[in-house]
N, C-alpha and C positions, 0 to 999 in steps of 0.2 A: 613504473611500479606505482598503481596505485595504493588506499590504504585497504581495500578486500584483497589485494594480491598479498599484502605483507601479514594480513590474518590468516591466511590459507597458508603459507611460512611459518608463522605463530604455529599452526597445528601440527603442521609437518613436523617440527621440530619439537615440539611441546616445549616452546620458552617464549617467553616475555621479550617484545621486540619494540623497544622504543624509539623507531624511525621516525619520530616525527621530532624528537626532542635536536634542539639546537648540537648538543654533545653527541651526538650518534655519529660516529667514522668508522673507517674500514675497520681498524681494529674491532669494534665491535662485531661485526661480522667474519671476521676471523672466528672468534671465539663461539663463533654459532655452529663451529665446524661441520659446515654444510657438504661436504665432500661426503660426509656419511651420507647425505643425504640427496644424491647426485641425481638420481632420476623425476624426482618428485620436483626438486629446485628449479632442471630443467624445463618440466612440465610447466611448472607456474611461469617460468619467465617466458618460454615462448608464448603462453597464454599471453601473456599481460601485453607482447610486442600485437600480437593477432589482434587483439581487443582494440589497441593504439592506433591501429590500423585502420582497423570497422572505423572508429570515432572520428578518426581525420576527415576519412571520406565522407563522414555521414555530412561532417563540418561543410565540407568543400559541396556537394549536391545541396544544403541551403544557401549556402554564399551564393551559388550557380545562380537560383531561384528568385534571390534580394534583388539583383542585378538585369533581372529578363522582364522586356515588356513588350507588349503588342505593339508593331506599328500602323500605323495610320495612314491611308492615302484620302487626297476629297477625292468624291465622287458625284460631281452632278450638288444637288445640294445637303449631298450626307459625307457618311464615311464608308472606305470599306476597309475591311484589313490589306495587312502591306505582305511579304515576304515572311512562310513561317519555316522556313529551311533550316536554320540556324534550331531554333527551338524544337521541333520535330526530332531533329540529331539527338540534343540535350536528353529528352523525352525515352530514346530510343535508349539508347547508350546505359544512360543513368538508371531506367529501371534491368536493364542487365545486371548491370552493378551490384543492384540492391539484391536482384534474385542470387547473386554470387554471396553476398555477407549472410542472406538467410539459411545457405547450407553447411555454414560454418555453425560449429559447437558454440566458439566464442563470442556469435551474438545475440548470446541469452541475456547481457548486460544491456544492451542498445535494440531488442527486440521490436518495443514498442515505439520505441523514436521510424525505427527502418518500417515497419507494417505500416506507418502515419505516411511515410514518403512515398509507398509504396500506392499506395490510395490515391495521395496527390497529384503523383503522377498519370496514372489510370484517370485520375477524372479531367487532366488539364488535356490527356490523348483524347478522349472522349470527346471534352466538348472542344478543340481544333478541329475534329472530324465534322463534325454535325455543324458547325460553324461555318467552316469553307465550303462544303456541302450547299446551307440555305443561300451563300451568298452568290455561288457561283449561279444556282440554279432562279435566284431572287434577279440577276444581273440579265439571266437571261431573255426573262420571263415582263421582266420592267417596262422595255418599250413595248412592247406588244400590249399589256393589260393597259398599260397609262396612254401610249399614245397610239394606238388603231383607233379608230373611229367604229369599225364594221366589226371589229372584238366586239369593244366595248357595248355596241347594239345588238350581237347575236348572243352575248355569252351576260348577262347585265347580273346575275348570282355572283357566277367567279368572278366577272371583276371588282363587286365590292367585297369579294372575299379576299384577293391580291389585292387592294387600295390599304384593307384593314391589317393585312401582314407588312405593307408597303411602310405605313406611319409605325409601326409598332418596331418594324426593326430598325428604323431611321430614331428611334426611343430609343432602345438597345444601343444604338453604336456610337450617341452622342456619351452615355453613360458610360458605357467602355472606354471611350476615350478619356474621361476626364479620372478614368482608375484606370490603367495601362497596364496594371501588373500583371503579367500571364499568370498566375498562381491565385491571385486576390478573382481575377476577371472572369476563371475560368470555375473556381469555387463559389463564384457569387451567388447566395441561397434563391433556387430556383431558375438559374441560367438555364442550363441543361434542357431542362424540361420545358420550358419556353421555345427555345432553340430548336425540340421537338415538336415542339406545335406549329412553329413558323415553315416548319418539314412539311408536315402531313397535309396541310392547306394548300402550300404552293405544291403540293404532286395532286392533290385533288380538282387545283385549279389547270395546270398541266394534262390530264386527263381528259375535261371537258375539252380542252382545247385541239388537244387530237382528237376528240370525238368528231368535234363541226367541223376540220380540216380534212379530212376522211370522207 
């Protein structure tokens, strides 16, 4: 019981409820002869268990959050990300979660904490996607632009266009690593949209390259 649950009792009851005072005991609460008041009582206390509920959880999906970070593997002379299985689940799971507390009554209290999580996670799904996405497609794409010879001479646009996605995400992934936190790394102003740009280059560069192999 919070103290809005025992103001919400204050009205039901029309009395003065000084639950906070050191002197407040059962007996007090005898005398509030809440039996008259049996449905209403009901109502607020399972509110306030429902509400107790929301707010653990909310607790427990940041705690989740504090504790999670990208791993790293080298690659060559960068990095690339390691295993995101574990987090993906977290990702999964947890905005389940949150769409289950936003169809409850109860979390008009914790509303805008859960919309906030709710976001977080949408954007840490988001850029995971577009992330393993440029890397897979960056990994494939590497030897070929950096070390052909007969590329590098027939295709000389896209490959300084792949060189210049090359250094910039080798930029990207030292800075990632030196913040690690899936939440901080994935929220980082302007990730995203970077991440989309290092897309659309390596499929433009990918393109030309099935052009001349064709």
């Amino acid at each position: 019981m919070q103290d809005r649950h025992w103001r919400k009792l204050e009205r039901t009851t029309n009395q003065k409820i000084e639950h906070a005072s050191p002197k407040f005991c059962f007996e007090d609460l005898i005398k509030l002869h809440l039996y008259k008041y049996a449905d209403e009582v009901n109502e607020i206390v399972e509110g306030a268990q429902k509400e107790s509920k929301i707010e653990n959880n909310i607790g427990k999906i940041s705690r989740t959050w504090d504790d999670q970070n990208f791993e790293f593997k080298d690659f060559k002379d960068t990095y690339i990300l390691g295993s995101m299985e574990e987090i993906v689940e977290f990702v999964e799971t947890q905005s389940m979660e949150l769409m289950g507390m936003m169809a409850q009554k109860e979390v008009e209290e914790f509303k805008e904490n859960v919309t906030k999580w709710q976001r977080t996670l949408k954007s840490v799904d988001n850029v995971i996607g577009i992330w393993t996405k440029v890397q897979k497609n960056w990994q494939r794409l590497e030897p070929i632009f950096l070390g052909s010879e007969d590329i590098r001479a027939q295709l000389p646009e896209d490959t300084k266009r792949f060189e210049k996605v090359d250094n910039d995400w080798k930029d990207l992934m030292r800075e990632a690593k030196e913040e690690p936190g899936v939440v901080l790394a994935s929220t980082a102003d302007g990730r995203e949209e970077l991440l989309q740009s290092f897309n659309a280059e390596i499929e433009t560069c990918e393109k030309a390259l099935n052009e001349y192999l064709e």
